[in-house]
C-alpha positions, 0 to 999 in steps of 0.5 A: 202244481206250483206256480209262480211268475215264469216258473210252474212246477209239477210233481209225478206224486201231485198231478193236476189231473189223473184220468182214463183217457180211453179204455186202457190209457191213463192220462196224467197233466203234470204242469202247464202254463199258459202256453205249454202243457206236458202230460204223460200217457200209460198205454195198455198193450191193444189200447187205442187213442182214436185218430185226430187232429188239432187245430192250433196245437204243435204235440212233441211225444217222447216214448218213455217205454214201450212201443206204440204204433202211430197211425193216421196221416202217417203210419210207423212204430216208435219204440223207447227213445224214438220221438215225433211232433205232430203239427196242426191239423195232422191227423193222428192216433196210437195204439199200444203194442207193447205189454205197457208204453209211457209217452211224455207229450208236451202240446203247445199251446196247451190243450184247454180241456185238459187244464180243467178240472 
């Protein structure tokens, strides 16, 4: 990740961060600031990210490929090119239910625990 006074620069070839997010979900932090971070998620048909929620965070997802079902406060399947943002404080989870999906999420402000390595 490159960084420079309003400018950072991430590469798919050179993430900060490549993790098992949970059982079948890869998590990937491409590039943040100080303020918004955009990470990419691989999800295995059946895997599951728990429900939750944050507290101070606005998540925007893109759903690359695939298809997931978004469920907690609300509950619906988002299929390729089908979006959502989920405020502060609404609970939330995914589950895969497609061979394999990829979701582009950028989270503002970011998620601290993910900028640590």
């Amino acid at each position: 990740m490159e960084t420079s006074e309003n400018l950072t620069v991430g590469s798919w070839d050179d993430p900060f961060l490549v993790e098992e997010a949970y059982e079948g979900i890869e998590r990937r932090v491409l590039c943040f600031d100080d303020e918004t971070m955009q990470v990419h998620y691989t999800v295995d048909e059946g895997a599951v990210f728990p429900e939750h929620s944050h507290e101070e965070t606005r998540q925007t997802v893109y759903v690359v490929s695939g298809a997931v079902e978004l469920f907690g406060d609300h509950e619906t399947v988002l299929e390729a090119g089908d979006s959502f943002i989920v405020g502060p404080g609404v609970r939330h989870g995914v589950r895969g239910v497609a061979d394999q999906s990829e979701l582009l999420d950028t989270f503002t402000p970011r998620i601290e625990s993910y900028a640590r390595q």
